[in-house]
C-alpha positions as semicolon CSV with decimal commas, in nm:
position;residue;x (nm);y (nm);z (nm)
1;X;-1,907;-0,074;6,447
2;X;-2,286;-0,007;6,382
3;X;-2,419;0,268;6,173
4;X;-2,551;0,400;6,461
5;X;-2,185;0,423;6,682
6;X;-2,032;0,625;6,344
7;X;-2,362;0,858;6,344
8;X;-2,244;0,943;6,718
9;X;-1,892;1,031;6,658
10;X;-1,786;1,400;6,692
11;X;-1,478;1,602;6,728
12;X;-1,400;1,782;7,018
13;X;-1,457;2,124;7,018
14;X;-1,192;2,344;6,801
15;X;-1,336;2,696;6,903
16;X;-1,249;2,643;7,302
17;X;-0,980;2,431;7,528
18;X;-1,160;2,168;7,776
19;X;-1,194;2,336;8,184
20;X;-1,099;1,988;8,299
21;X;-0,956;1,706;8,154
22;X;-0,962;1,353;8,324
23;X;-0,911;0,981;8,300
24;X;-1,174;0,762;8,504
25;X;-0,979;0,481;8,691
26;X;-1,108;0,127;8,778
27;X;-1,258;0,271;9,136
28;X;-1,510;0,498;8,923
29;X;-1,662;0,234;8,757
30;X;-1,987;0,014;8,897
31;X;-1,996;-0,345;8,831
32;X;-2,058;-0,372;8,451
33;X;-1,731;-0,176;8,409
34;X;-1,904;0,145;8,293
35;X;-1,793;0,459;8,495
36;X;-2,038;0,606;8,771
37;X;-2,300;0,847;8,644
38;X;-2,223;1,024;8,969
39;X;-1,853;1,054;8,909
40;X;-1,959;1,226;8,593
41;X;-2,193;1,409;8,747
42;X;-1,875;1,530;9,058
43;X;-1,672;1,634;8,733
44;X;-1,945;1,819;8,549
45;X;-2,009;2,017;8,896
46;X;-1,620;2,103;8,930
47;X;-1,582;2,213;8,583
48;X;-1,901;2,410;8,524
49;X;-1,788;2,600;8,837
50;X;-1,470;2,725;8,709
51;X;-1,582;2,984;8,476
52;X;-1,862;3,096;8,722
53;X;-1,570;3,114;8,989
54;X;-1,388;3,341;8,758
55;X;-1,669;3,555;8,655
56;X;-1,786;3,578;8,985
57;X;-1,459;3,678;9,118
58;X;-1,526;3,439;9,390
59;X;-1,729;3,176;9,564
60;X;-1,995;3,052;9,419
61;X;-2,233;2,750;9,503
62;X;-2,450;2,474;9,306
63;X;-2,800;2,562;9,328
64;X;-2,967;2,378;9,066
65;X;-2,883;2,103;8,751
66;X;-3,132;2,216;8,537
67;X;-3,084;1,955;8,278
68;X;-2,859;1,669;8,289
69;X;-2,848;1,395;8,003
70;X;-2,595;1,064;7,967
71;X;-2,583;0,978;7,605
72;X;-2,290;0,723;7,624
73;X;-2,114;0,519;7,875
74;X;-1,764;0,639;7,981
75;X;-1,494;0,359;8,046
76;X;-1,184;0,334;8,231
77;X;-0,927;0,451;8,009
78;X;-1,170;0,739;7,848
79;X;-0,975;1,044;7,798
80;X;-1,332;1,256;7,907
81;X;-1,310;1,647;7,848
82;X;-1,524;1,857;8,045
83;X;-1,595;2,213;7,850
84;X;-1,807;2,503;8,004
85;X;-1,922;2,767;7,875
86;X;-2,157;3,040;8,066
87;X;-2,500;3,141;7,926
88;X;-2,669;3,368;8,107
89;X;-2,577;3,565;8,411
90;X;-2,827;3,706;8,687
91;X;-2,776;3,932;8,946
92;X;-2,661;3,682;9,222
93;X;-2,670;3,402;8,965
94;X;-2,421;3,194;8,670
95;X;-2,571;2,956;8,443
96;X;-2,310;2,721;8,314
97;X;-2,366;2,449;8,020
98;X;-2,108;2,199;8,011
99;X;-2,048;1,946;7,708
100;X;-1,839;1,606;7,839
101;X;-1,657;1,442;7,516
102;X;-1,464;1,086;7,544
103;X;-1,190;1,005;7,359
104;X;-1,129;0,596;7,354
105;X;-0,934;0,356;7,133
106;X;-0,550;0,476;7,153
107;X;-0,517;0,255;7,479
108;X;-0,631;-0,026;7,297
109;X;-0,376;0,047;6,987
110;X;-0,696;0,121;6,745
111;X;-0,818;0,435;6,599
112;X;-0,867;0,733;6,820
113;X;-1,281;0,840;6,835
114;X;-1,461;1,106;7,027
115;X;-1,804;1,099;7,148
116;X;-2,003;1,349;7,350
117;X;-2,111;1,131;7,645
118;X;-2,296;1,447;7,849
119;X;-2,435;1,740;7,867
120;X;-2,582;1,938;8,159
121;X;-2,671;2,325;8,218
122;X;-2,631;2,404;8,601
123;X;-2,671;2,714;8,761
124;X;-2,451;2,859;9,050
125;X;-2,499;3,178;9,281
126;X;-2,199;3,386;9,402
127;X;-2,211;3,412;9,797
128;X;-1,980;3,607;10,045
129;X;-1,773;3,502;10,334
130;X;-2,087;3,466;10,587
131;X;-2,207;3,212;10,246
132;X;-2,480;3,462;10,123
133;X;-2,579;3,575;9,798
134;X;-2,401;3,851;9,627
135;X;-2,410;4,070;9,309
136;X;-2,203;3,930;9,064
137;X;-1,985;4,231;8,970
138;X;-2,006;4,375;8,633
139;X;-1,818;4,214;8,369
């Protein structure tokens, strides 16, 4: 291990439980083994609409990623933990940031370690049954 794999170790968050929790199979991964950025990307959609779901009461829709960043590769076998949190709500609107952690080495009979392989901020707008925008009641 480099000084620079310890330096990216974390823990997973203590303060919150994980909205989804998921382990990548060999049919996620391209041809260098490392899991699709777009299968990450599927999960981070899915779990940062689950708290704008519940706050919206409803149906809501991805309108934007506003920021999306890989800082590690996820692997088959990667426990990966998808938490969301929202951070600002509009009138129609939720903005959701979601942190994706990876815990490897317990497969492999070594030491568990975590590291936080994404993070993204998307933003979602509740919509009615005709799929328009609507007020996102009061909390």
């Amino acid at each position: 291990m480099t000084d620079s794999d310890a330096e990216s170790q974390v823990s997973l968050p203590e303060d919150s439980d994980p909205v989804l929790r998921l382990v990548p199979m060999p049919t996620d991964t391209n041809y260098a083994g490392d899991v699709f950025g777009g299968w990450i990307m599927a999960q981070v959609d899915i779990a940062g609409s689950l708290p704008a779901i519940r706050r919206a009461r409803g149906r809501v829709v991805t309108v934007a990623v506003n920021s999306f960043v890989f800082k590690q590769p996820v692997f088959v076998g990667d426990v990966v933990s998808f938490y969301a949190n929202i951070v600002r709500i509009g009138r129609t609107s939720i903005t959701v940031d979601v942190a994706v952690y990876a815990q490897r080495g317990l497969r492999q009979g070594d030491k568990e370690i975590c590291y936080r392989v994404t993070e993204a901020v998307l933003t979602y707008v509740a919509v009615d049954e005709h799929r328009k925008p609507r007020v996102v009641p009061p909390g």
